[in-house]
C-alpha positions in Angstrom: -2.8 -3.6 7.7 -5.4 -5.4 10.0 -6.7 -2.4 12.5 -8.0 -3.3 15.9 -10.8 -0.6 15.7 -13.1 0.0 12.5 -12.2 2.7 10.4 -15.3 4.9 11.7 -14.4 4.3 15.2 -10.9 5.5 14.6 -10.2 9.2 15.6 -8.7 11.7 12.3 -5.1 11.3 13.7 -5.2 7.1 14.1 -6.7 6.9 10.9 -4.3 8.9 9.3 -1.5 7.4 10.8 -2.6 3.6 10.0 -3.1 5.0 6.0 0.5 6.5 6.4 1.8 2.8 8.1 -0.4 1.4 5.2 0.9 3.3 2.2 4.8 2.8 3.5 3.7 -1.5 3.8 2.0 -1.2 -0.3 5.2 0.5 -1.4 7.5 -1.9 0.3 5.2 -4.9 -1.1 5.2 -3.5 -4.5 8.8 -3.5 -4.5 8.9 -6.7 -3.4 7.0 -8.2 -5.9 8.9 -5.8 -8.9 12.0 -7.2 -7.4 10.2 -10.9 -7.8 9.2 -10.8 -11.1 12.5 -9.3 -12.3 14.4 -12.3 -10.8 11.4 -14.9 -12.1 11.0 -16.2 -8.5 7.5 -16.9 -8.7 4.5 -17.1 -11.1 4.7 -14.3 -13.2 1.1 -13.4 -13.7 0.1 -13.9 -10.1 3.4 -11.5 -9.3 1.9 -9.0 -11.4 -1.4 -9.2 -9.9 0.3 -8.6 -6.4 2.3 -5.8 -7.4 -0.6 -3.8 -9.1 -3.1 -4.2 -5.9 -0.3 -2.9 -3.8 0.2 0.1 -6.3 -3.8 0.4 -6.5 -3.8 0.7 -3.0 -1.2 3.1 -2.6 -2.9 5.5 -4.7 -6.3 4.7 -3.2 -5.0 5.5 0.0 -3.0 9.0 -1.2 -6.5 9.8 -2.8 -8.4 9.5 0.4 -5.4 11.1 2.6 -4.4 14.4 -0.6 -0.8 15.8 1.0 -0.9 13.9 3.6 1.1 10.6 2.3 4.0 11.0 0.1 3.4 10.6 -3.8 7.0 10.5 -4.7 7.7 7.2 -3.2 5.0 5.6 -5.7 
């Protein structure tokens, strides 16, 4: 998720296309971490933690981007 350019140097079509690459990577983490805490591989509190900033940014980014990233996935 780390962008060479700043967000308001970015052109419409590159930012859009890093929140798209950056919504797919939040779902994939989430998924991880849900996976994670369902086996009990890890500290459960600071799995949960991880998994609901990865959801929280997910929706962040489909709030900023409306239509444009895919709200089923979440």
């Amino acid at each position: 998720m780390n962008h060479a350019l700043p967000l308001v140097l970015r052109s419409p079509t590159q930012r859009l296309a890093h929140a798209r690459q950056d919504h797919a990577t939040c779902l994939v983490l989430a998924a991880s971490y849900r996976v994670r805490l369902s086996r009990a591989d890890g500290d459960p509190a600071d799995l949960r933690q991880r998994h609901m900033w990865a959801i929280d940014h997910a929706r962040t980014l489909r709030t900023r981007f409306p239509g444009a990233l895919s709200a089923s996935q979440a």
